[in-house]
N, C-alpha and C positions, 0 to 999 in steps of 0.2 A: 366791239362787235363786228365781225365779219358778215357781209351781205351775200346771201345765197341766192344760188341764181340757176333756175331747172337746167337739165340735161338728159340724154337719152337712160344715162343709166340714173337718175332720181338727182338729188340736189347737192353743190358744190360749194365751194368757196370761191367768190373768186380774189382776182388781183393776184394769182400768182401764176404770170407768164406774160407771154409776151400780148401787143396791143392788139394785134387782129384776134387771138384769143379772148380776150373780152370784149370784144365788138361781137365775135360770134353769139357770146354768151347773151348778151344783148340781145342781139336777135331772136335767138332763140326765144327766152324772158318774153319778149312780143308777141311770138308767136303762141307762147304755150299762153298767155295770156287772152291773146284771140282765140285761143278754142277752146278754155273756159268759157270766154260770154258768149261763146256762140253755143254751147252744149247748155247752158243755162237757158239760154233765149229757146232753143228748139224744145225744152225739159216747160215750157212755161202751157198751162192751156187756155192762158190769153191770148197766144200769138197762136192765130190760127192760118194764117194762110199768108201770102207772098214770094218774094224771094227776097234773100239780105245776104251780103259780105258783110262780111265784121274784120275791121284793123283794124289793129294799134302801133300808136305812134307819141313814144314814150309817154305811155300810161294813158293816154287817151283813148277811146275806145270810139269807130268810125263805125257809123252803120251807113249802110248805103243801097239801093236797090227798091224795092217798094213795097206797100205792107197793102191788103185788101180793103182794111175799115182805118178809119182812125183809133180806133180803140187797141188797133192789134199795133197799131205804129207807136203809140206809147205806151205801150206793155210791154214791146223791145225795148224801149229804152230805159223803163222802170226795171227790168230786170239787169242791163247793164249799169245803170248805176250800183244795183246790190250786190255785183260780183265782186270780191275781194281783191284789191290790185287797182281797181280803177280809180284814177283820179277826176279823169272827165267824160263825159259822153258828148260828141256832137252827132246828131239822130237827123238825117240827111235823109230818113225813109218819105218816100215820097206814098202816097192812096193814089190805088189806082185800082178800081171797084173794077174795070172791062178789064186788065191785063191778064188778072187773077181768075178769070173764067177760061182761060186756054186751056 
């Protein structure tokens, strides 16, 4: 089994080329994976208000930034656990009831 790994024109094979080649691919893999949870997490209508980054770092899924209620701060992260690819979530969302009134 060959592992596929996204690219601008859809999904590839890799291991065939050179190292920075599949270090790109890698990143990419991250990336396209961070905007999965993060289209997921914005798609949820539990998560209603804050601000969030979302990174990954192989496979792990970073939230960061702060959620209005607590209920919306573990709504992000319930919905990053159920995106497919993720292995872990660490949900670093902070509540912050006055930020989220600007």
């Amino acid at each position: 089994m060959v592992p596929l790994w996204p690219d601008n024109d859809g999904w590839r094979s890799r291991g065939h080329g050179s190292d920075d080649w599949v270090a790109d691919e890698v990143l990419d893999a991250e990336e396209f994976l961070s905007r999965r949870v993060a289209d997921e997490v914005n798609q949820d209508p539990e998560v209603s208000g804050g601000r969030m980054v979302v990174t990954v770092q192989n496979g792990v899924v970073i939230l960061e930034g702060y959620a209005d209620t607590p209920a919306t701060r573990d709504a992000a992260g319930r919905r990053a656990w159920a995106t497919s690819g993720v292995f872990d979530v660490c949900n670093m969302l902070t509540v912050d009831v006055y930020r989220s009134q600007d």
